[in-house]
C-alpha positions as a Markdown table, in Angstrom:
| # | Residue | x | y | z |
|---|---|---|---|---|
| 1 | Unk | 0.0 | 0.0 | 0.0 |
| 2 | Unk | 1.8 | 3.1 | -1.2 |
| 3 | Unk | 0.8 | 6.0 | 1.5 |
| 4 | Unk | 1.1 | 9.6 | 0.3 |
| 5 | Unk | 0.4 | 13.0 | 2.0 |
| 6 | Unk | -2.0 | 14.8 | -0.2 |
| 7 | Unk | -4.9 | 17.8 | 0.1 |
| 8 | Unk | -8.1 | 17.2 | 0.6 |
| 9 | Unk | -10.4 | 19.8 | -0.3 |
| 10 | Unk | -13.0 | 21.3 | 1.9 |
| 11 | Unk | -14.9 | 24.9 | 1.9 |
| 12 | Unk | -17.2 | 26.8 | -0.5 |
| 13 | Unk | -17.5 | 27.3 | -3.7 |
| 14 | Unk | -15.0 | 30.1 | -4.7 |
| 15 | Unk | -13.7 | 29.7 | -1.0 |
| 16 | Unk | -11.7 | 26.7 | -1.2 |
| 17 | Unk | -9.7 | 25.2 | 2.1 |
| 18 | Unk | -7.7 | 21.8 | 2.4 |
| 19 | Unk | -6.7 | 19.7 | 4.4 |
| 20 | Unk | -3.5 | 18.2 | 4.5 |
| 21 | Unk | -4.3 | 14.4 | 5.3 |
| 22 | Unk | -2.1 | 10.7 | 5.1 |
| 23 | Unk | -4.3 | 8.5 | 2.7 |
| 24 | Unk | -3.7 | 5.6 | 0.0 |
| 25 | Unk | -2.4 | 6.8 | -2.7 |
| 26 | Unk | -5.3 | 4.2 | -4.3 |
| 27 | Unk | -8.4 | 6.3 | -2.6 |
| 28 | Unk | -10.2 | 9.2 | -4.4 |
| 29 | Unk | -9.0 | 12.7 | -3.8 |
| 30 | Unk | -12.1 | 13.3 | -1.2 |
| 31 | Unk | -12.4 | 9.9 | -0.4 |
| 32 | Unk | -11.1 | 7.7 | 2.5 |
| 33 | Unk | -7.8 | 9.0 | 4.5 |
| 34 | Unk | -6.0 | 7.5 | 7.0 |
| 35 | Unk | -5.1 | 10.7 | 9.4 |
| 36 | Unk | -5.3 | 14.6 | 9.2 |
| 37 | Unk | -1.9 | 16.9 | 9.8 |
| 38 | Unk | -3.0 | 19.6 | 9.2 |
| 39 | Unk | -5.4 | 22.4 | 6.9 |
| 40 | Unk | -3.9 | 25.0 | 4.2 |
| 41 | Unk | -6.5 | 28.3 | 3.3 |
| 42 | Unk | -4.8 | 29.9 | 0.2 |
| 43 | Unk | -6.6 | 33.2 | 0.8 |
| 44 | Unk | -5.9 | 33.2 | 4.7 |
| 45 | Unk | -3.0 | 35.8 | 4.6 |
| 46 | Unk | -0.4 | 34.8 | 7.0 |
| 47 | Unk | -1.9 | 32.3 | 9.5 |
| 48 | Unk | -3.1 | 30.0 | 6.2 |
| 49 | Unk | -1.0 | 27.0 | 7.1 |
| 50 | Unk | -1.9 | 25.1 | 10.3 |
| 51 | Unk | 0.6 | 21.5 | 11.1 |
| 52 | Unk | 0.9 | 19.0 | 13.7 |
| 53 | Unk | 4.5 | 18.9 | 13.1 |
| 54 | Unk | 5.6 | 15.7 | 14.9 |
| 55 | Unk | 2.7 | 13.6 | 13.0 |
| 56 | Unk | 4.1 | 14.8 | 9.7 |
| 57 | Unk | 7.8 | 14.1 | 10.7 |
| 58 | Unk | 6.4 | 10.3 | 11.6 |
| 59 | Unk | 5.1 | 10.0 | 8.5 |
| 60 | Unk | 7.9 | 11.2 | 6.4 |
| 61 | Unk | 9.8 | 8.6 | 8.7 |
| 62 | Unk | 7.8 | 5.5 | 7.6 |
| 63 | Unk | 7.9 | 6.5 | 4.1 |
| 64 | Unk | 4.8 | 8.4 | 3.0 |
| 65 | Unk | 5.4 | 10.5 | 0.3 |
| 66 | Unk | 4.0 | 14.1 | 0.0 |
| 67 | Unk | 3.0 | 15.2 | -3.8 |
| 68 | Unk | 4.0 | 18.3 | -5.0 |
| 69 | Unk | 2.1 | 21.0 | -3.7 |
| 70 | Unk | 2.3 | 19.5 | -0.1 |
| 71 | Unk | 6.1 | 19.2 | -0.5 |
| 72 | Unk | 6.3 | 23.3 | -1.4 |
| 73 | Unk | 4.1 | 23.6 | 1.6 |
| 74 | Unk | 6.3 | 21.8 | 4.1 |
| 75 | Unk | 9.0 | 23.3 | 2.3 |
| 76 | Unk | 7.4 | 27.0 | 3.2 |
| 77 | Unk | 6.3 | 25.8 | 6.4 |
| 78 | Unk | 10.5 | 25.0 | 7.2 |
| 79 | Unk | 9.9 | 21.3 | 7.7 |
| 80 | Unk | 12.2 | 19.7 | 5.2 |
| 81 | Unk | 14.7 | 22.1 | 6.2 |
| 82 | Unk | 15.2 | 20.6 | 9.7 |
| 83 | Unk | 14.4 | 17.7 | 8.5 |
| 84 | Unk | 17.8 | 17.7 | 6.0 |
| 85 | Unk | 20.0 | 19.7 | 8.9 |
| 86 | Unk | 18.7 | 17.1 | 11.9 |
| 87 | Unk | 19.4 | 14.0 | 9.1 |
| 88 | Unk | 23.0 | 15.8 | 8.1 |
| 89 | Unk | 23.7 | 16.7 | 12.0 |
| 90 | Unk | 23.5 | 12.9 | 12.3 |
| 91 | Unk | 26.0 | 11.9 | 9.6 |
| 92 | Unk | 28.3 | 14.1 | 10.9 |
| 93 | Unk | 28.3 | 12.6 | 13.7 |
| 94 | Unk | 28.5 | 9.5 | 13.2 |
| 95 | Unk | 31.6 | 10.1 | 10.7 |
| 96 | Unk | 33.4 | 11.9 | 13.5 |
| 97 | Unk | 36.3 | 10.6 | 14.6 |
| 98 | Unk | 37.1 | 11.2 | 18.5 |
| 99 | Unk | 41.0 | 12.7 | 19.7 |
| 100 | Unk | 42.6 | 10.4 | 22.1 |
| 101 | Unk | 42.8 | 12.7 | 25.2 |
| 102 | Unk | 46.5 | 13.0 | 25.7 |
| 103 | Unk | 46.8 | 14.8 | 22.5 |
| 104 | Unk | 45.1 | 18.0 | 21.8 |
Protein backbone atom coordinates (compact mmCIF):
# COMPACT_ATOMS: atom_id res chain seq x y z
CA UNK A 1 0.00 0.00 0.00
CA UNK A 2 1.84 3.08 -1.18
CA UNK A 3 0.82 6.01 1.49
CA UNK A 4 1.09 9.59 0.25
CA UNK A 5 0.35 13.00 2.01
CA UNK A 6 -1.99 14.77 -0.17
CA UNK A 7 -4.89 17.82 0.06
CA UNK A 8 -8.12 17.17 0.56
CA UNK A 9 -10.37 19.77 -0.32
CA UNK A 10 -13.00 21.32 1.91
CA UNK A 11 -14.93 24.87 1.90
CA UNK A 12 -17.24 26.75 -0.47
CA UNK A 13 -17.45 27.33 -3.68
CA UNK A 14 -14.98 30.11 -4.67
CA UNK A 15 -13.69 29.68 -0.98
CA UNK A 16 -11.69 26.68 -1.17
CA UNK A 17 -9.69 25.22 2.12
CA UNK A 18 -7.66 21.76 2.40
CA UNK A 19 -6.66 19.66 4.41
CA UNK A 20 -3.52 18.15 4.55
CA UNK A 21 -4.33 14.36 5.31
CA UNK A 22 -2.11 10.65 5.09
CA UNK A 23 -4.30 8.50 2.75
CA UNK A 24 -3.70 5.61 -0.03
CA UNK A 25 -2.40 6.82 -2.65
CA UNK A 26 -5.31 4.16 -4.28
CA UNK A 27 -8.44 6.34 -2.64
CA UNK A 28 -10.17 9.25 -4.43
CA UNK A 29 -9.00 12.74 -3.82
CA UNK A 30 -12.09 13.28 -1.16
CA UNK A 31 -12.43 9.95 -0.36
CA UNK A 32 -11.10 7.65 2.50
CA UNK A 33 -7.79 8.97 4.49
CA UNK A 34 -6.02 7.51 7.00
CA UNK A 35 -5.14 10.69 9.42
CA UNK A 36 -5.25 14.64 9.25
CA UNK A 37 -1.89 16.89 9.85
CA UNK A 38 -2.99 19.62 9.22
CA UNK A 39 -5.40 22.45 6.93
CA UNK A 40 -3.87 25.03 4.17
CA UNK A 41 -6.51 28.29 3.34
CA UNK A 42 -4.83 29.86 0.18
CA UNK A 43 -6.55 33.22 0.79
CA UNK A 44 -5.92 33.22 4.71
CA UNK A 45 -2.97 35.83 4.61
CA UNK A 46 -0.45 34.76 7.05
CA UNK A 47 -1.91 32.30 9.55
CA UNK A 48 -3.07 29.99 6.24
CA UNK A 49 -1.01 27.04 7.09
CA UNK A 50 -1.91 25.10 10.32
CA UNK A 51 0.56 21.54 11.14
CA UNK A 52 0.92 19.01 13.74
CA UNK A 53 4.45 18.87 13.13
CA UNK A 54 5.60 15.75 14.87
CA UNK A 55 2.66 13.56 13.01
CA UNK A 56 4.07 14.83 9.73
CA UNK A 57 7.78 14.05 10.72
CA UNK A 58 6.41 10.32 11.60
CA UNK A 59 5.06 10.01 8.51
CA UNK A 60 7.94 11.16 6.41
CA UNK A 61 9.84 8.58 8.73
CA UNK A 62 7.76 5.53 7.58
CA UNK A 63 7.94 6.46 4.07
CA UNK A 64 4.82 8.43 3.02
CA UNK A 65 5.40 10.50 0.26
CA UNK A 66 4.04 14.07 0.03
CA UNK A 67 3.03 15.19 -3.77
CA UNK A 68 3.95 18.29 -4.96
CA UNK A 69 2.11 21.02 -3.70
CA UNK A 70 2.28 19.46 -0.06
CA UNK A 71 6.08 19.21 -0.55
CA UNK A 72 6.27 23.30 -1.42
CA UNK A 73 4.11 23.59 1.59
CA UNK A 74 6.33 21.81 4.08
CA UNK A 75 9.02 23.33 2.28
CA UNK A 76 7.36 27.03 3.20
CA UNK A 77 6.32 25.80 6.43
CA UNK A 78 10.50 25.02 7.23
CA UNK A 79 9.89 21.26 7.73
CA UNK A 80 12.23 19.71 5.19
CA UNK A 81 14.71 22.11 6.16
CA UNK A 82 15.18 20.60 9.71
CA UNK A 83 14.44 17.69 8.49
CA UNK A 84 17.80 17.74 6.04
CA UNK A 85 20.00 19.71 8.92
CA UNK A 86 18.70 17.10 11.93
CA UNK A 87 19.44 14.04 9.07
CA UNK A 88 23.00 15.82 8.09
CA UNK A 89 23.66 16.72 12.02
CA UNK A 90 23.46 12.91 12.30
CA UNK A 91 25.97 11.95 9.58
CA UNK A 92 28.30 14.11 10.87
CA UNK A 93 28.32 12.63 13.71
CA UNK A 94 28.49 9.48 13.24
CA UNK A 95 31.59 10.05 10.75
CA UNK A 96 33.38 11.87 13.51
CA UNK A 97 36.32 10.57 14.55
CA UNK A 98 37.07 11.17 18.48
CA UNK A 99 40.96 12.69 19.68
CA UNK A 100 42.57 10.38 22.13
CA UNK A 101 42.81 12.73 25.16
CA UNK A 102 46.45 12.99 25.71
CA UNK A 103 46.85 14.81 22.53
CA UNK A 104 45.06 17.98 21.80
Amino acid sequence: MAVKIRLRREGRKKTPMYRIVVADSRSPRDGRFIEILGQYQPRGGENALNLQIDRVNHWLNVGALPTDTVRSLLRRAGILKARHEARLAAKLQSTAVALPSGEA
